[in-house]
Phi, psi and omega in degrees: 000298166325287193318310173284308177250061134272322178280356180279268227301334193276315171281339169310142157288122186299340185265003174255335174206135183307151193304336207273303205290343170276331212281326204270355157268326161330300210275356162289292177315283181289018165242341164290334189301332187266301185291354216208143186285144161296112181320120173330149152299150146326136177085359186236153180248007164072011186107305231297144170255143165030034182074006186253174179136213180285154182288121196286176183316305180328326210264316175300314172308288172304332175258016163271340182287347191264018148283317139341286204275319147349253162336310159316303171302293201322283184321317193281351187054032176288088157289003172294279174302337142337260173311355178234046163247358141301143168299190173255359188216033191286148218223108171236131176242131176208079139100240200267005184253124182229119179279114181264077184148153170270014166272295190309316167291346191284337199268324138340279195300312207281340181283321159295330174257016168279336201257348179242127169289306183226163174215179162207114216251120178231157155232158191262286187201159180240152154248114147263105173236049192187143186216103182269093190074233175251026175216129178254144184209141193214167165210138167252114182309098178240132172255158162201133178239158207227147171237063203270192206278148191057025160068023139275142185288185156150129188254077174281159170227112187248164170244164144238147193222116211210128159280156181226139157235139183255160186196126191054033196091331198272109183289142161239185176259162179236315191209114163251134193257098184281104195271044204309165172233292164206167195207120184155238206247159203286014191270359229034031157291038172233201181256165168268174168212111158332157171230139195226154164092023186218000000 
């Protein structure tokens, strides 16, 4: 895989885009690739029954920027930018508590993050595995360390379990579903959890 991509990275121009910004589309790309349809030709319906199936690279590619952009906010401590990774009628589940609308989730969100001083969000990998039209359902691998009051640590690892809807061209969440895996002190002495229900 290195080797195809040094020689990918080696005919590029160099002057246009930095090693980290082709390594990390490559590495998108050839990894969506093995999971995802080529998009049909015109005029072709590509297999697909009633418009559902696999997700093409475009449809891959674009709802990972928007897990992507998710995590950005969360570090930057945006609820704004957060919150308008939502549908407007965007759906947050957290255990029995589920917040519906994007006011009501940003409000949610702004209550929760007053009480964590510093945080840091990554995501690890996704699935999409499925795309009907303009609506989609996936799920996403996320860490986050924490930094909470009185300078205790503490490290989760999450699924997200997420429906998607497009508007206006633009994928949003429709519905996220919060899945802990684990949670407690980054040495991992803290619990696991199974993930159920996907």
């Amino acid at each position: 895989m290195m080797r195809f991509v040094d020689s990918a990275l080696s005919r590029l121009d160099a002057r246009r885009y930095s090693r980290r910004e082709l390594v990390r589309a490559l590495t998108v790309l050839t990894a969506g690739a093995a999971t995802v349809a080529p998009r049909p030709a015109a005029g072709q319906s590509g297999g697909r029954q009633s418009g559902a199936g696999k997700p093409t690279t475009e449809d891959y590619v674009a709802i990972r920027m928007l897990a992507e952009r998710y995590v950005d906010a969360v570090n930057r401590l945006d609820g704004k930018a957060w919150s308008e990774t939502f549908a407007p009628d965007g759906e947050w589940q957290l255990g029995a508590d589920v917040h519906k609308g994007r006011a009501t989730v940003r409000d949610a969100w702004t209550k929760i993050m007053t009480s964590i001083p510093n945080v840091y969000m990554h995501v690890y990998s996704g699935v999409v595995d499925h795309v009907d039209g303009n609506t989609a359902a996936g799920r996403w691998y996320m860490g986050e360390y924490l930094n909470l009051p009185g300078g205790t640590q503490s490290m989760n690892h999450i699924c997200y379990i997420d429906t998607y809807v497009r508007l206006d061209g633009v994928w949003h969440i429709k519905t996220r579903r919060f899945a802990p895996l684990y949670r407690g002190k980054p040495d991992l002495s803290g619990e696991f959890s199974k993930l159920t229900g996907v």
